[in-house]
C-alpha positions in Angstrom: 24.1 -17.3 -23.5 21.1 -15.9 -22.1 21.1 -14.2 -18.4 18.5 -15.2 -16.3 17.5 -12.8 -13.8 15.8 -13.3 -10.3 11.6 -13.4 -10.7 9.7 -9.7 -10.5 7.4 -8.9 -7.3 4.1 -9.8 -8.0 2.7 -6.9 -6.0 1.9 -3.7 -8.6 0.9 -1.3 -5.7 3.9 -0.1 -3.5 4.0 2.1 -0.8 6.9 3.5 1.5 6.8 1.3 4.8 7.3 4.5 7.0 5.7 7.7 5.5 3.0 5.5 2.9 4.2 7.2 0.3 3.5 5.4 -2.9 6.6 4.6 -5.3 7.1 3.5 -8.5 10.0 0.8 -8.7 12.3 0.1 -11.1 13.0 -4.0 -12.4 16.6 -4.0 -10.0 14.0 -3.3 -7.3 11.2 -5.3 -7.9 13.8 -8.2 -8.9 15.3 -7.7 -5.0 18.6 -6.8 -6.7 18.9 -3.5 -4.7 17.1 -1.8 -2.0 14.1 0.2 -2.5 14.8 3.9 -1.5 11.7 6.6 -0.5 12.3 9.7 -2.4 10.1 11.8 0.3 11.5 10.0 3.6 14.9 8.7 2.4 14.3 5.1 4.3 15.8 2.3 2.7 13.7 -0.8 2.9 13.9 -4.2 0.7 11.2 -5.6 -1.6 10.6 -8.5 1.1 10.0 -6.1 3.4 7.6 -4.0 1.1 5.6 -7.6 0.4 4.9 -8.0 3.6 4.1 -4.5 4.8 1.4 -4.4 1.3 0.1 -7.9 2.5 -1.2 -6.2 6.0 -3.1 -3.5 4.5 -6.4 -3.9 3.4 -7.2 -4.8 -0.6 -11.0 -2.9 -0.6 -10.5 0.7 -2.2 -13.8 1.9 -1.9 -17.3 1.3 -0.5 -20.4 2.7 0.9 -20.8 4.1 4.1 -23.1 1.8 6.3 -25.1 5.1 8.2 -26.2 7.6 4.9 -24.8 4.9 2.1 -22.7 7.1 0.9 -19.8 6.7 -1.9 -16.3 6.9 -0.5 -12.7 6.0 -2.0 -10.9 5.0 0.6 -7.2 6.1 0.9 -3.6 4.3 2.3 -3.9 5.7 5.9 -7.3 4.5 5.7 -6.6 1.1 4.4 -3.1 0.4 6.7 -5.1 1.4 10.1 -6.8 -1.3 12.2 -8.9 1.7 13.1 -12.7 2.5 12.4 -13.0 4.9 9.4 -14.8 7.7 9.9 -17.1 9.0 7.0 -16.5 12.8 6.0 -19.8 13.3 5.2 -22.1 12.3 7.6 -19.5 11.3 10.5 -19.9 7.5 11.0 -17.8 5.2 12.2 -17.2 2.1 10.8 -14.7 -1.0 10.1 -13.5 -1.9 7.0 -14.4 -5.9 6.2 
């Protein structure tokens, strides 16, 4: 008889819930069967918990800056803060939306 086994994580893109790290899980993780362990921090965290920290940061990657238009990619820190972004370049501030 065939096992059945508990339904994968949708989410692809995982990331450490205290240091942002990103991690690459194995099925037993992404099926919720053990918990997922940061190999930089060491913090132990389940995949419920990683769903819910990845549905709080923001899905837009990249964009143009609003002052001198131009191209940035934007990166975790910049996409979990609530923060305005400031642009390397030409040192605006703005909100990601």
């Amino acid at each position: 008889m065939a096992q059945t086994h508990p339904k994968l994580s949708p989410i692809k893109e995982i990331y450490c819930i205290n240091c942002h790290e990103e991690l690459i899980l194995d099925l037993a993780e992404r099926r919720g069967e053990k918990q997922i362990i940061c190999p930089k921090c060491k913090t132990s965290f389940s995949i419920k918990k990683a769903e819910k920290f990845m549905s709080n940061i923001s899905p837009i990657t990249e964009g143009k800056c609003p002052g001198c238009f131009g191209e940035l990619i934007f990166d975790i820190e910049d996409r979990i803060s609530k923060d305005k972004v400031k642009f390397p370049i030409c040192g605006n501030l703005f909100c990601m939306k």
